[in-house]
C-alpha positions as CSV (number, residue, x, y, z in Angstrom):
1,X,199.2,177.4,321.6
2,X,196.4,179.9,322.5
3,X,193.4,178.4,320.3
4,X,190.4,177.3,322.5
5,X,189.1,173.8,322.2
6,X,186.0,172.4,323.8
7,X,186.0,169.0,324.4
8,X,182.8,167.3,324.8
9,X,182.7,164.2,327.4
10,X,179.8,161.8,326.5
11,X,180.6,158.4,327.1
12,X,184.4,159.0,327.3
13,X,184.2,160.2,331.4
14,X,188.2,160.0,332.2
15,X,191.5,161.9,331.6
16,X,194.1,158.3,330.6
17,X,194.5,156.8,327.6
18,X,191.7,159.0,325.6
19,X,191.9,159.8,322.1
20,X,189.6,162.1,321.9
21,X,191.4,164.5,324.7
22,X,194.8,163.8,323.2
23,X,193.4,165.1,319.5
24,X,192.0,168.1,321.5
25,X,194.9,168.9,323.1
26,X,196.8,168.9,320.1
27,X,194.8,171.5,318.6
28,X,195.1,174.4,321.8
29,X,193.9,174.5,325.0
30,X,190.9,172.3,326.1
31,X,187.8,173.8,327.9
32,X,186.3,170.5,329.6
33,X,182.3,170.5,328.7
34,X,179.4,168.2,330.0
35,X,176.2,168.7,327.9
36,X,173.0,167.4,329.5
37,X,171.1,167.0,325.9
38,X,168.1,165.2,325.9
39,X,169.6,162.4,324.1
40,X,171.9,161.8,327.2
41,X,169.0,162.3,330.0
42,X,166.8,159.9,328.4
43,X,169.8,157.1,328.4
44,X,170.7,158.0,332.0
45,X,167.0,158.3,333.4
46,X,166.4,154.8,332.6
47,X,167.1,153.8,336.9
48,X,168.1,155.1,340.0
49,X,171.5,152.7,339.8
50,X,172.1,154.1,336.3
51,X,171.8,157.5,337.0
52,X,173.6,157.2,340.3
53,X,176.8,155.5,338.4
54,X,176.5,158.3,335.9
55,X,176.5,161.0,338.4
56,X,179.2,159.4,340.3
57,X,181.5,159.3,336.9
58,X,180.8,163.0,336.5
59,X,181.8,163.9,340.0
60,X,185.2,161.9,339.6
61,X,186.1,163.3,336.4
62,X,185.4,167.6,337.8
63,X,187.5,166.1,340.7
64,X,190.3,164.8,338.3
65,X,190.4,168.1,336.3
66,X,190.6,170.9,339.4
67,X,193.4,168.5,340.6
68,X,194.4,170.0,336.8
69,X,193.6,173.7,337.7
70,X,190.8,173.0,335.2
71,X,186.9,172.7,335.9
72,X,183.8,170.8,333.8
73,X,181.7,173.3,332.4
74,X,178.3,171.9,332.3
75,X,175.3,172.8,330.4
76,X,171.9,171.7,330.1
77,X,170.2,171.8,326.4
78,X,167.5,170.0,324.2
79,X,169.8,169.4,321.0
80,X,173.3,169.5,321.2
81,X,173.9,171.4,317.5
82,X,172.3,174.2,319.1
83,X,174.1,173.9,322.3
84,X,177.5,173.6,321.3
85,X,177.2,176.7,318.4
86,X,176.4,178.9,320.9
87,X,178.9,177.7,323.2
88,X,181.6,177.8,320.6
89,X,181.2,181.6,320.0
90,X,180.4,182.6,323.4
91,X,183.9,181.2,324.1
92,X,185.0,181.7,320.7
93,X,186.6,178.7,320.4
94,X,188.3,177.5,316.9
95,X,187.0,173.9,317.5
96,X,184.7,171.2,319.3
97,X,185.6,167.4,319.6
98,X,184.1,164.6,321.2
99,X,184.3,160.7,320.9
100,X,181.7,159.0,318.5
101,X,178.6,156.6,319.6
102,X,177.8,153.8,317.9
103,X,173.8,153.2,318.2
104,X,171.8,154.5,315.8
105,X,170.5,157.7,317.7
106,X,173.6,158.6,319.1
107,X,175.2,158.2,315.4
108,X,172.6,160.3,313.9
109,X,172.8,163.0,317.0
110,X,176.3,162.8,316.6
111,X,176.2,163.7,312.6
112,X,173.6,166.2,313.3
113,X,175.7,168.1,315.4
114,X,179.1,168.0,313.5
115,X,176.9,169.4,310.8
116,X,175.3,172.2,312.7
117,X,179.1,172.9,314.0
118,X,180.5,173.0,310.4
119,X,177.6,175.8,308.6
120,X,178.7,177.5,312.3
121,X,182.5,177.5,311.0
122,X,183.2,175.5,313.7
123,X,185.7,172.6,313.4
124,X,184.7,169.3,314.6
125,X,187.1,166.8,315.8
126,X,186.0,163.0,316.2
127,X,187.4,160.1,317.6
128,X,187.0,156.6,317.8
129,X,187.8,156.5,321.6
130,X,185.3,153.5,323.0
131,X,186.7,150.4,320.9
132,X,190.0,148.9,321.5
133,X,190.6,149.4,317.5
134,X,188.2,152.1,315.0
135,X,185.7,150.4,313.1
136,X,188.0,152.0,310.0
137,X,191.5,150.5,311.5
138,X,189.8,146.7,311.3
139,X,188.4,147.5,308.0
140,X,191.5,148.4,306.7
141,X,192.6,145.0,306.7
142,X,190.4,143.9,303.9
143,X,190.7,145.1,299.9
144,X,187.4,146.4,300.5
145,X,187.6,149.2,303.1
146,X,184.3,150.7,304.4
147,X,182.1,147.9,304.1
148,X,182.2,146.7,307.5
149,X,181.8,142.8,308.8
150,X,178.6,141.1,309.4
151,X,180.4,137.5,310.7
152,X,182.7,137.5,314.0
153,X,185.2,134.9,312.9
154,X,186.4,137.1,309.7
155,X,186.6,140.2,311.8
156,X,188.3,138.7,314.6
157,X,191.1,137.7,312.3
158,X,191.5,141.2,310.7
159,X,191.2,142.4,314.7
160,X,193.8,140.3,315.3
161,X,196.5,142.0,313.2
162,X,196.3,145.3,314.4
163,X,198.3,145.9,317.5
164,X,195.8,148.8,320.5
165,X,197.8,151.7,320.9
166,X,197.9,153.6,324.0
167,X,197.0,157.6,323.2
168,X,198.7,159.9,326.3
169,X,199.8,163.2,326.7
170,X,202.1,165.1,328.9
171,X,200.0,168.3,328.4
172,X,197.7,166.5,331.0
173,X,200.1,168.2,333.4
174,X,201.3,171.5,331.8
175,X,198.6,173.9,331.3
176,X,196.4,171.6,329.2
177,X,193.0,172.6,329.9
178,X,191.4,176.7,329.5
179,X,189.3,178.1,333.0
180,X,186.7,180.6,331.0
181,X,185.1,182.9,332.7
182,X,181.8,181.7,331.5
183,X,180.0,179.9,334.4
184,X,178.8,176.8,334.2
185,X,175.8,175.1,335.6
186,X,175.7,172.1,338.7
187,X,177.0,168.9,338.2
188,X,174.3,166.5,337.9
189,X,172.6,164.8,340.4
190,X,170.5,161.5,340.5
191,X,167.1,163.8,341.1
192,X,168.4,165.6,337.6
193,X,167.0,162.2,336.0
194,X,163.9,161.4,338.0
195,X,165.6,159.2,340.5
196,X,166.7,159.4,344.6
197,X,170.5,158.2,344.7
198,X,171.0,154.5,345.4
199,X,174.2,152.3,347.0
200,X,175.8,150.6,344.2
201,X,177.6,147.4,344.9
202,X,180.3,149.3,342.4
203,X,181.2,153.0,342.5
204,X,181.5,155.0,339.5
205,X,184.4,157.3,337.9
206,X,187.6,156.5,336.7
207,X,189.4,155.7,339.7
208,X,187.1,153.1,340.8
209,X,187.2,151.4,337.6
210,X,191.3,151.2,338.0
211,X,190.7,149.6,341.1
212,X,188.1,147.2,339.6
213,X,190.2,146.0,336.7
214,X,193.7,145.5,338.8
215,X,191.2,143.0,341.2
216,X,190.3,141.3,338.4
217,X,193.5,141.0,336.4
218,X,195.3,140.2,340.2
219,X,192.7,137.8,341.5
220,X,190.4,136.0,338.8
221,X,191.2,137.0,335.1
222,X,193.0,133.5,335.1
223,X,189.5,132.0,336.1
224,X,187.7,133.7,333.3
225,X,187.3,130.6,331.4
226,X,185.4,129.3,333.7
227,X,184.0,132.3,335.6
228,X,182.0,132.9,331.8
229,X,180.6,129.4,331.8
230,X,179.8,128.7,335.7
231,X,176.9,130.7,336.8
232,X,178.1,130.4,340.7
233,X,181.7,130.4,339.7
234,X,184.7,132.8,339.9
235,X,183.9,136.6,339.5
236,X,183.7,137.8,336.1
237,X,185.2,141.3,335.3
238,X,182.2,143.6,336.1
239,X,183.5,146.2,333.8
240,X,181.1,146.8,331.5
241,X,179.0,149.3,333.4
242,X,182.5,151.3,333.4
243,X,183.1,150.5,329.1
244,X,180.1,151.8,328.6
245,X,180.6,155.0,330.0
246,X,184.4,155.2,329.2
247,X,185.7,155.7,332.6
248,X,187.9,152.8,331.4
249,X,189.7,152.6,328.4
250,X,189.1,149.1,326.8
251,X,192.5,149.4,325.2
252,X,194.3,149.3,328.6
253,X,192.3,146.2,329.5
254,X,194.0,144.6,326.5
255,X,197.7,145.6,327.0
256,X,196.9,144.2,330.4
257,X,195.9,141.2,329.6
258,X,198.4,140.3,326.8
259,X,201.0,141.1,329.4
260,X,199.9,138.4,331.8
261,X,199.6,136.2,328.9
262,X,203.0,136.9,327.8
263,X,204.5,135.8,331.4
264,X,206.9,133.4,331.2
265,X,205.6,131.4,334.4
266,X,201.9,131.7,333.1
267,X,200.6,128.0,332.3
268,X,198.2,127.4,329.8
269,X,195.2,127.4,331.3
270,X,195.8,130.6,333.0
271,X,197.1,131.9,329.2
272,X,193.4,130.4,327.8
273,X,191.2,132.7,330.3
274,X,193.4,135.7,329.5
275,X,192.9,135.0,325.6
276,X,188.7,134.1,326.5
277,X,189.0,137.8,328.3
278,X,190.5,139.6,325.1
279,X,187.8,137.8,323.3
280,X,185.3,139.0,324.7
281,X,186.7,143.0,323.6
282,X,187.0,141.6,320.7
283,X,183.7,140.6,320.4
284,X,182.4,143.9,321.5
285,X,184.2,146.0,319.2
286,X,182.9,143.7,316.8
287,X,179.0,145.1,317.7
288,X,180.5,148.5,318.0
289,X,181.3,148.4,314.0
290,X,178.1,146.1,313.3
291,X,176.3,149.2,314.7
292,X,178.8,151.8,313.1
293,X,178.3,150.5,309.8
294,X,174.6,149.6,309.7
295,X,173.0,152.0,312.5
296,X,169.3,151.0,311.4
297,X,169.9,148.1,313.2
298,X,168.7,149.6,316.5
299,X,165.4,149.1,315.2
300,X,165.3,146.7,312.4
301,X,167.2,143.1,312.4
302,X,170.8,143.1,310.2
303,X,168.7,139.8,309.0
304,X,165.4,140.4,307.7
305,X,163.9,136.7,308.4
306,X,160.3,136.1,307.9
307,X,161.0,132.7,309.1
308,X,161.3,134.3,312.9
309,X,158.5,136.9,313.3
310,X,158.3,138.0,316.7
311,X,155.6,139.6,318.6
312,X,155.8,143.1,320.4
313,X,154.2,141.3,323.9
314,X,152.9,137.9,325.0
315,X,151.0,137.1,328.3
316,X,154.4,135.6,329.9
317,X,156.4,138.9,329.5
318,X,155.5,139.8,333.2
319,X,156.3,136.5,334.8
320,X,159.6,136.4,332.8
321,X,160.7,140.0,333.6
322,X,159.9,139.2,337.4
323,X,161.5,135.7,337.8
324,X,158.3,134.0,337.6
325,X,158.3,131.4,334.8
326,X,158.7,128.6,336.6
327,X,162.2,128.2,335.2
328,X,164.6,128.5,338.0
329,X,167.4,129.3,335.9
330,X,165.6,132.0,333.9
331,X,164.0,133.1,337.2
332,X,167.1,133.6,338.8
333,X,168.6,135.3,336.2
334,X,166.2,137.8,335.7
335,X,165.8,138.3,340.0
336,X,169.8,138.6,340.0
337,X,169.1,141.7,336.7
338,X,166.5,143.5,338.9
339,X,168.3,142.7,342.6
340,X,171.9,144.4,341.4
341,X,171.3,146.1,338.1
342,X,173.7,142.7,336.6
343,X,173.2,139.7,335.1
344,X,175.6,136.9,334.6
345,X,176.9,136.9,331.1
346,X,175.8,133.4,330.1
347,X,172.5,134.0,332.3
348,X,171.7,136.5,329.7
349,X,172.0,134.4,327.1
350,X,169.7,132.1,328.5
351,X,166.9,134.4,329.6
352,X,167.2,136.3,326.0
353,X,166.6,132.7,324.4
354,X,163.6,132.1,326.7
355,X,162.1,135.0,325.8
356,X,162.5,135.3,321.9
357,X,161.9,131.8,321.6
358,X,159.7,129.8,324.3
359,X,157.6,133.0,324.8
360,X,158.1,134.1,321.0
361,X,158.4,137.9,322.2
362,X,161.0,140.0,319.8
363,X,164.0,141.1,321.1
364,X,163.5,144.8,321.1
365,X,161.1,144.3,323.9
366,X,163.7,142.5,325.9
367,X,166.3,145.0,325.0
368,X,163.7,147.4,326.5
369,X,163.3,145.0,329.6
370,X,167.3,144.7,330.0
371,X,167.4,148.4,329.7
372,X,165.1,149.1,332.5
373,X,167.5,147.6,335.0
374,X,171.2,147.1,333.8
375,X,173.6,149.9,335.2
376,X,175.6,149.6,332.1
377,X,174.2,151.7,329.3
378,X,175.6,150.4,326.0
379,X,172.5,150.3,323.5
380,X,174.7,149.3,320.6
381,X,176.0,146.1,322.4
382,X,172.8,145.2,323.8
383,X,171.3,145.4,319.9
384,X,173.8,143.3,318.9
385,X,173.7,140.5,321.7
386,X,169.9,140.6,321.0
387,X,169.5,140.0,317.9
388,X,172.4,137.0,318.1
389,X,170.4,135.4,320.3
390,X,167.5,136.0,318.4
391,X,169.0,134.7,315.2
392,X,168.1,137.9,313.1
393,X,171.9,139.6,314.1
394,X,175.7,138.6,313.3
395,X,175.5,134.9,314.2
396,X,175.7,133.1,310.9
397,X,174.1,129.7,312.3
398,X,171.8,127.8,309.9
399,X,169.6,127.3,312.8
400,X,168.4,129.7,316.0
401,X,170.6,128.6,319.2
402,X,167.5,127.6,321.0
403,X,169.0,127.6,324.8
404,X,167.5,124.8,327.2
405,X,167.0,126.1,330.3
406,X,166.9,123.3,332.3
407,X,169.7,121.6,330.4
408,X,172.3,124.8,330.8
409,X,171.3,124.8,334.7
410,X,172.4,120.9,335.2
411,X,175.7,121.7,333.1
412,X,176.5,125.3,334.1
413,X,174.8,125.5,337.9
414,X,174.8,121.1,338.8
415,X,175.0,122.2,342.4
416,X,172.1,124.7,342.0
417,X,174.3,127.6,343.9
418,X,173.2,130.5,341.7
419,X,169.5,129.2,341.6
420,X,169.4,129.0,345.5
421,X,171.1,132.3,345.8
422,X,168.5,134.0,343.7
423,X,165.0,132.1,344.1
424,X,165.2,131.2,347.6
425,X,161.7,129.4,347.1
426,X,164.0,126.2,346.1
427,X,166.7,126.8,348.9
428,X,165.9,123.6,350.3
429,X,165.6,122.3,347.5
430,X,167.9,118.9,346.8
431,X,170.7,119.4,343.9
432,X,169.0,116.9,341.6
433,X,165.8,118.0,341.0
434,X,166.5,122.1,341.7
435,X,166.6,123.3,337.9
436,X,163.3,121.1,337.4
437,X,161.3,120.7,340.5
438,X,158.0,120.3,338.9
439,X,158.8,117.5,336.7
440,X,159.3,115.3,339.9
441,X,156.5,112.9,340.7
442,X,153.4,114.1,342.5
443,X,154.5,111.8,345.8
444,X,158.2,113.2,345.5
445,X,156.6,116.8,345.2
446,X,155.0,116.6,348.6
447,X,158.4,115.8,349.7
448,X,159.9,118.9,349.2
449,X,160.5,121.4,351.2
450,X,159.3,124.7,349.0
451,X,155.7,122.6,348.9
452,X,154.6,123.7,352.0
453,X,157.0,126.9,352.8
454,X,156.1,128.7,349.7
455,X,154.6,129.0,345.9
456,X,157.2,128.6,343.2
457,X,154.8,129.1,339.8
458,X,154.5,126.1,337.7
459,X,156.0,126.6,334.0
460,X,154.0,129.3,331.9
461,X,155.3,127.4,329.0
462,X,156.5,123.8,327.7
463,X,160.0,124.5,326.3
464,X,160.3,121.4,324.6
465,X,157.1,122.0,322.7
466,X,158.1,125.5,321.9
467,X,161.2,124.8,320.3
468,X,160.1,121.9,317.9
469,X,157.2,124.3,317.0
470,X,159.5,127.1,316.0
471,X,162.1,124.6,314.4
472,X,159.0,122.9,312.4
473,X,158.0,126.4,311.4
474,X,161.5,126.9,310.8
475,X,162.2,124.6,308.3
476,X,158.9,125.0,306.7
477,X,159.7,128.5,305.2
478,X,161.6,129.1,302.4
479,X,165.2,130.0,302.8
480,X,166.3,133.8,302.4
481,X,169.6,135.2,301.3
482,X,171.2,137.8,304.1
């Protein structure tokens, strides 16, 4: 074939197991293109680890593709309509394609610029490369197609009876890709986004990520069980800086999985974590197509309750974004978040709960707060995890899940590990009074060590108090169909 196609790498940073690239290739020969619109700058600007990661991915993936005889064209623009018009005729090139996004910005970008493509004349080619199965595959499943699931148990089901395919091609390594003469700009660098590069604890690009996943699936995806419930336990998978920027393919991580599962000398406990694991992809493509289908709700709940009216700011939003409530397990969790640019799953759970509903602050604001520090860059996940914790998103309880902190310390941290690790105030602190050391007795207090070696903050709220208020207003409202 001798047609030019530009593929557009976004959040799709690899050459295996991408749809996108495979539908590309089938159409003629790819030019590889990096567009730094300011849609993508804002996302990536938000830190230094961020930023660094992303760069890092980039690098990897021009390495990947001049070991291809191929190079990344890269161009900076403000829109990417604009950008990719002119691009398309100064190469004349019958066709663009790139992998969708799934928050609401990038879905509207994303529509804006297939239809500045299309007046051009230009194909457009998308794929549903992030997910382990397209929003339209699950819906598929039901009698109604197109309308999308707003409950995880019904979409799980339908999830479950579509079997991930893996999308390869051996034109990777005959002539695949087009070298045009147009020159293209630098990569990027971490200064490109306001930031000085930074040592991650994990590297970025495609390579690294393989690495990553075969650790986990060889050492501790049969701990994942508990690795998602122990705060100090087993590792979890740390791939979801890598997801997010598709220098992974989340399908692979599935095959991989089911084929430990389906060992014959796995026992069922190790077969449990490996199901928890796919779970857990499921779960995500489930937000993906929450997002996909209703994209407004990156800035408005999917449940418009007037029973949980949050407020934009609230005096403890400092303390609680710094580790300073007075909660060790919320403090830790949030010091852990700002320290590595991570936060334990369940941790996040926790600390979103604290903040929506002991310090009654909505959840955009912690999505902000999240945003600020996570490496990971997944806006429609983080909507969706928000608002569930919230109660105004996909979970279908009667009630909000109002966490305890102290009480999901003692179950998930009884040793207080994670707590000392992260709030070394209470290091020598004793097991069974770490999660609470406040509520011990005046005379006990002078006991401990932290007393006289440093100041941990009393708590800037009473949760017990908190909760029964919002349940009482709770229950005092009038119910609302969804």
């Amino acid at each position: 074939m001798s047609r030019r196609v530009i593929y557009r790498f976004r959040r799709d940073l690899r050459l295996e197991d991408h749809l996108g690239l495979v539908r590309a290739l089938s159409e003629g020969r790819v030019v590889p293109v990096l567009l730094l619109d300011d849609l993508t700058v804002a996302r990536v600007s938000a830190n230094a680890r961020r930023a660094t990661f992303y760069c890092q991915a980039v690098a990897a993936l021009e390495q990947a593709l001049r070991a291809r005889g191929a190079q990344l064209v890269v161009r900076r623009a403000r829109r990417a309509g604009p950008a990719l018009v002119a691009l398309a005729r100064a190469l004349d090139a019958a066709a663009v394609a790139w992998s969708w996004t799934y928050d609401g910005p990038g879905l509207a970008d994303d529509r804006d610029t297939a239809q500045a493509l299309e007046e051009a004349g230009v194909r457009v080619l998308l794929a549903h490369d992030a997910p382990v199965l397209s929003p339209e595959d699950v819906d598929l499943q039901r009698h109604g197609a197109g309308e999308g699931y707003r409950a995880f148990t019904p979409y799980r089901a339908a999830w479950s009876r579509v079997a991930p395919v893996e999308y390869a091609s051996e034109r990777l390594l005959d002539g695949a890709f087009d070298v045009p003469a147009a020159a293209g700009q630098p990569l990027p660098e971490p200064r490109d986004f306001g930031h000085e590069p930074v040592t991650l604890e994990c590297a970025g690009g495609a390579a690294a990520a393989a690495e990553r996943l075969a650790t986990f699936l060889d050492l501790h995806a049969r701990d994942y069980t508990l690795a998602r419930r122990l705060f100090a336990g087993p590792p979890t998978s740390h791939l979801g800086a890598d997801l997010a920027l598709g220098t992974l393919s989340a399908r692979r991580i599935v095959r991989e999985l089911r084929a430990l599962a389906g060992r014959p000398y796995a026992v069922a406990e190790e077969r449990r974590s490996f199901e928890e694991a796919e779970r857990a992809l499921v779960l995500r493509d489930f937000f993906l197509q929450l997002s996909w289908h209703w994209p407004r709700t990156h800035e408005r709940p999917l449940q418009e309750k007037p029973t949980l009216a949050f407020a934009g700011d609230a005096p403890g939003v400092a303390a609680w974004e710094h580790g300073m409530t007075g909660y060790p397990l919320v403090d830790a969790a949030m010091r852990e978040l700002r320290a590595r640019g991570w936060m334990h799953p369940k941790a996040r759970a926790v600390a979103a709960s604290f903040l929506c509903f002991d310090l009654g602050v909505s959840w955009k604001r912690g999505r902000e707060i999240f945003d600020r520090y996570l490496v990971e860059d997944d806006a429609a996940l983080a909507t969706g995890n928000w608002q569930w914790i919230a109660g105004v998103g996909a979970d279908m309880a009667q009630y909000p899940r109002i966490y305890n902190p102290v009480r999901q310390a003692r179950t998930f941290d009884p040793e207080g590990r994670y707590v000392r690790r992260w709030v070394p105030e209470l290091a020598g602190v004793p097991a069974h009074v770490i999660h609470a050391p406040l509520d011990v007795s005046p005379r006990g207090q002078m006991e401990l060590p932290f007393i006289e070696t440093a100041h941990y903050p009393r708590p800037i709220v009473e949760h017990d108090a908190a909760a029964r208020k919002l349940l009482a207003r709770y229950r005092a409202l009038p119910r609302r169909s969804t």
